[in-house]
C-alpha positions as CSV (number, residue, x, y, z in Angstrom):
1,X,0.0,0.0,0.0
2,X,2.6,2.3,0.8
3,X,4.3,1.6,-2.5
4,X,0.9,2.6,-4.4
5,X,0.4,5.6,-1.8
6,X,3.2,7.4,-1.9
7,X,4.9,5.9,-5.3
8,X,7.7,5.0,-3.6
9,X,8.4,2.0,-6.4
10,X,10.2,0.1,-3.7
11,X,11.7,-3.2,-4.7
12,X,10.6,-6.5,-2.8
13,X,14.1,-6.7,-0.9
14,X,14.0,-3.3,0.3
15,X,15.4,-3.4,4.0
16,X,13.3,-1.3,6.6
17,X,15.9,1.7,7.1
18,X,15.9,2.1,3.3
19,X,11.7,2.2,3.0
20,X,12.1,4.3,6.2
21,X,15.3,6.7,4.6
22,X,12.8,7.1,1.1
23,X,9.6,7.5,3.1
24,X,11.0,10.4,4.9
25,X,11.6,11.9,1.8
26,X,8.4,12.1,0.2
27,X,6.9,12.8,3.5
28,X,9.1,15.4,3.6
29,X,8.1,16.4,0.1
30,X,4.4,16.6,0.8
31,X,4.5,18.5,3.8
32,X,6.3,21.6,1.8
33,X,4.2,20.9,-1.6
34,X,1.2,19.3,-1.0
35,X,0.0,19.1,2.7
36,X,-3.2,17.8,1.5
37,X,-1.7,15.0,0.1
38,X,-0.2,14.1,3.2
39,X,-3.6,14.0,5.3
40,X,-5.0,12.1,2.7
41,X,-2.3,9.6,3.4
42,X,-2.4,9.1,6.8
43,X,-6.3,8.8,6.5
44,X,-6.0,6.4,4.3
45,X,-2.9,4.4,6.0
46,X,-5.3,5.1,8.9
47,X,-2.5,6.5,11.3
48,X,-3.9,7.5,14.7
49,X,-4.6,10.9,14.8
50,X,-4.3,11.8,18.6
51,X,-1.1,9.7,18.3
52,X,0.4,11.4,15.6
53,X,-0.5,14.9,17.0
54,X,1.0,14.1,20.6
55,X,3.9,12.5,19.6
56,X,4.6,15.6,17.1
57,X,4.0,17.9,20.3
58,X,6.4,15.9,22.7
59,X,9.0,16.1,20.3
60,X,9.5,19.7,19.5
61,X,12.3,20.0,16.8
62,X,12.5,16.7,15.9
63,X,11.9,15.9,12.2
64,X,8.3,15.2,11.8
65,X,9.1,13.5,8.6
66,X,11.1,11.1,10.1
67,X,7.8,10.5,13.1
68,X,5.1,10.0,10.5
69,X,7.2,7.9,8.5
70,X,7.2,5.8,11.6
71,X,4.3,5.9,12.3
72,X,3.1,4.7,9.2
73,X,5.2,1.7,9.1
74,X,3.9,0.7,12.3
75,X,0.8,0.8,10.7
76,X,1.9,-1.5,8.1
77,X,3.6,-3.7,10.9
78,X,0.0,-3.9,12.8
79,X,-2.1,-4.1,9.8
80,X,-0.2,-7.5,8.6
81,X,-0.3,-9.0,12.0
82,X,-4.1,-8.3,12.1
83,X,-4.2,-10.5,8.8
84,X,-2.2,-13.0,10.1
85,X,-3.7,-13.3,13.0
86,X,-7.3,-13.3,11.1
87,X,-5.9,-16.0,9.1
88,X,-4.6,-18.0,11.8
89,X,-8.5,-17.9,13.3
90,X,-10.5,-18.8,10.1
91,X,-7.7,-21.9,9.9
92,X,-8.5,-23.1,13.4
93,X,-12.3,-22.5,12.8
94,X,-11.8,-24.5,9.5
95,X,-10.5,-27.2,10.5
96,X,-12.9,-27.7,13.7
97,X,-15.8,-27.8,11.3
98,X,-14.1,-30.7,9.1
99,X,-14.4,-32.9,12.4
């Protein structure tokens, strides 16, 4: 998603620091060209807003590029163990109805 998102064009092999290093930058990008696009992003990424917004406030002069882009990952991160672990369930409940 975050290939398609942000088109980032990310190869399959891309380690974390490296979708981490470009994601900063086209966060970076949006924030000073198109703000817009970066809210849309994060909506549809569905980043937690109150999370975002306090862990922008506690960190005054940090690079806020370098928080969303982190937070969005950890999006990623939870959205595929949510699958997994959906997964995991509808196996278990599969197999009990075969008995």
């Amino acid at each position: 998603m975050i290939n398609q998102e942000t088109g980032l064009n990310l190869p399959g092999d891309a380690s974390l620091a490296d979708i981490r290093q470009r994601l900063q930058a086209v966060i970076n990008n949006m924030i000073t060209d198109d703000f817009q696009q970066l809210v849309n992003l994060l909506y549809r990424v569905d980043v937690n807003e109150r999370k975002l917004k306090y862990l922008l406030q506690e960190n005054v002069g940090e690079d806020a590029a370098a928080i969303i882009a982190g937070l969005i990952i950890d999006r990623q991160f939870e959205k595929i163990a949510s699958r997994q672990q959906f997964k995991k369930d509808n196996s278990i409940e599969d197999s009990e109805e075969r008995w």
